[in-house]
N, C-alpha and C positions, 0 to 999 in steps of 0.2 A: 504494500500500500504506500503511496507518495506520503511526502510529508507534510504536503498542503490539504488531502484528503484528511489524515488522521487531525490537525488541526481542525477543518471543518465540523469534521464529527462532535468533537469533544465540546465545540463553541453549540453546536448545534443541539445537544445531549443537555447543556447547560441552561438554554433560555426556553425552551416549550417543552409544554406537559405532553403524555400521548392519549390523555382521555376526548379531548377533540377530535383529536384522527382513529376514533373508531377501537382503540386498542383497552384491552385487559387489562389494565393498570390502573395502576393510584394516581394522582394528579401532579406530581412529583416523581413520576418516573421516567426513565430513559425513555426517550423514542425512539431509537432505533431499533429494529425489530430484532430479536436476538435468533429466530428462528425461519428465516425465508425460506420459499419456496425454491429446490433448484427445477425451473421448469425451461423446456425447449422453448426456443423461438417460436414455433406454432402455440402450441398451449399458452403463453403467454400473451400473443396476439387473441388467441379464442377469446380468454377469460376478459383482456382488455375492451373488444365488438362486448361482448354482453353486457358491459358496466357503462360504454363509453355514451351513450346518452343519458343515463343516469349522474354521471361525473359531467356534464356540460347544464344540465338544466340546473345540476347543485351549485356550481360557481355563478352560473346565469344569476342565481337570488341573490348577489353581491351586489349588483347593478354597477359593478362597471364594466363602460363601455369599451375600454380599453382588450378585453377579453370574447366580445362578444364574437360565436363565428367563430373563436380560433382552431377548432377541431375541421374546418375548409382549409386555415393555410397548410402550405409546404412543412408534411412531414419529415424530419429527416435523420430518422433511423428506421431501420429493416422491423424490428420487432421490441417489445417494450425490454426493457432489461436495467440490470438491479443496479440502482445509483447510490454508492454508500455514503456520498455528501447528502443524500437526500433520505436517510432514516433505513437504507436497507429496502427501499420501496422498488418497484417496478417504474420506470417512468418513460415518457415520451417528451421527443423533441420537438417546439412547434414554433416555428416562426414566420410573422408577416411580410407583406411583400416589400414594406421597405429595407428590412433585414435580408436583405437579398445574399449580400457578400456575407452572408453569416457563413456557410460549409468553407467560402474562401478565403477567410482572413488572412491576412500576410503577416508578419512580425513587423507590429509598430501599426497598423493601418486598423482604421475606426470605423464600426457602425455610424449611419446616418441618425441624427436625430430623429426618433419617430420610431425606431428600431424597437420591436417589443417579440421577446422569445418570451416562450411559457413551458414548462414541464406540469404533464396531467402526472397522476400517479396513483398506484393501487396496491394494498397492501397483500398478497399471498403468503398462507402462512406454509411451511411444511407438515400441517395437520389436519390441510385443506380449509382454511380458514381464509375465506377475501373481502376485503372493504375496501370501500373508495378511499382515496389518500386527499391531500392537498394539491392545488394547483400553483407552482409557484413563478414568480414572475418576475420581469427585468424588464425597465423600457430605460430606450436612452435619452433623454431629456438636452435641450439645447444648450450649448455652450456656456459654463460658467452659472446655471443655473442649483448645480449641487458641488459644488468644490472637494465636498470632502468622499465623496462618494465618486469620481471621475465623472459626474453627469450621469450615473445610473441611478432610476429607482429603485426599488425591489420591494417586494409588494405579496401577500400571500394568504391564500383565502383554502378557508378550511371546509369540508365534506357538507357542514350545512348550509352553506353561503357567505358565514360569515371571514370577514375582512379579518386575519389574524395581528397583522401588521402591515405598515406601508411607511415606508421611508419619508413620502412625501403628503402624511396624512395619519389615520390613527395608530396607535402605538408604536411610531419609529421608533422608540427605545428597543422593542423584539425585535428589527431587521436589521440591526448592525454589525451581527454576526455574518449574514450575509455578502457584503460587499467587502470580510475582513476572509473569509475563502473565498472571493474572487479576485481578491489580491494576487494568490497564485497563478493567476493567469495575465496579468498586468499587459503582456506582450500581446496579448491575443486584444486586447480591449478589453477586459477584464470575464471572456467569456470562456466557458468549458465548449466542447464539442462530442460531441457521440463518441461512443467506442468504438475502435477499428472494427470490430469483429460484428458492428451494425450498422456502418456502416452502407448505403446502396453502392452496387459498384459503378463504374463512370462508364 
C-alpha cells in the first residue's frame, strides 16, 4: 500500500462514523470495512446495475445540482472495484464533460474550472452483505477562489441524501481530510485515477 493511501485511511478512519453508511457499528467506529467482498469484475458490475438507481435517486435528495445526471457522464473504469482511500468500498469513476482531460492529465497540467468527478460506491461484505455507500465529490472551482485547497471543493453526500460535508458549504470542518490525501497527487492536479487493471483499453 503507498504511503499516501495508508495516510488517507487513517485521516479518513479518524473524522466519520460508519453508522451513516449503512454499516454494523457504533457511531465511533472505523469505516473502513474490515471484511470486503473479493468479487470478479462481473459480479461486481451485476451487484452495482441493481443498486445503481437506487444510489442516484438517494444522492438526487441532496438537491445538488452539481451531481444531477452524473450516472450519463463518461465512465471510466471497466468495473467497480475496491478503493481503500474510500473505506474498502466498491467505487466508480464519473466525470463531466468539462473534465475531459481527466484519463489525460500530464504532470503539472490542470483541470478546467467547472471540472466535477464523482465516485458512487457500495459496500459488499464477504458474508454477502451490500449497501449503498456514499457518493463522493470534487469540482474544481475558478482561480484563486479556494487557496488552501488548490481551487478544489470536495463535497460528500451520504446513502440518505444527506450532504455529509462540503468544503464550500456545511460542515467543511469533515472534508479537510480530503484534499490532505489529495495532496498525494499534487502533480496530477490533485486527482487519483483508476486502477490499471480497470482500466478501458485505448
Amino acid at each position: 500500500m503507498k504511503s499516501g493511501e495508508t495516510i488517507c485511511i487513517a485521516l479518513f478512519i479518524g473524522h466519520i462514523s460508519t453508522a451513516a453508511f449503512g454499516q454494523d457499528a457504533a457511531i465511533d467506529s472505523h469505516i473502513a470495512i474490515e471484511n470486503p467482498a473479493e468479487l470478479t469484475g462481473a459480479e461486481a458490475s451485476a451487484i452495482y446495475d441493481d443498486l445503481k438507481d437506487r444510489l442516484a435517486a438517494s444522492y438526487a435528495m441532496s438537491q445538488l445540482k452539481e451531481i444531477e445526471e452524473y450516472q450519463s457522464w463518461p465512465l471510466f473504469n471497466t468495473a467497480p472495484y475496491i478503493s481503500a482511500t474510500h473505506g474498502q468500498r466498491y467505487v466508480n469513476n464519473y466525470a463531466n464533460a468539462i473534465a475531459s482531460n481527466y484519463a489525460d492529465l500530464e504532470e503539472g497540467e490542470l483541470l478546467p474550472a467547472g471540472s466535477i468527478l464523482v465516485k458512487d460506491s457500495i459496500t459488499v461484505t464477504d458474508d454477502g452483505r451490500v449497501f449503498p455507500g456514499a457518493l463522493f465529490g470534487m469540482e474544481k472551482l475558478a482561480s484563486g477562489t479556494s487557496p488552501e485547497t488548490a481551487d478544489w471543493r470536495y463535497f460528500m453526500v451520504i446513502p440518505d441524501g444527506s450532504i455529509y460535508g462540503d468544503t464550500m458549504g456545511a460542515n467543511p470542518d469533515l472534508m479537510t481530510y480530503c484534499h490532505v490525501c489529495h495532496e498525494a497527487v499534487a502533480e496530477r492536479d490533485y486527482t487519483f485515477f483508476v486502477p490499471e487493471d480497470f482500466r478501458p483499453t485505448q
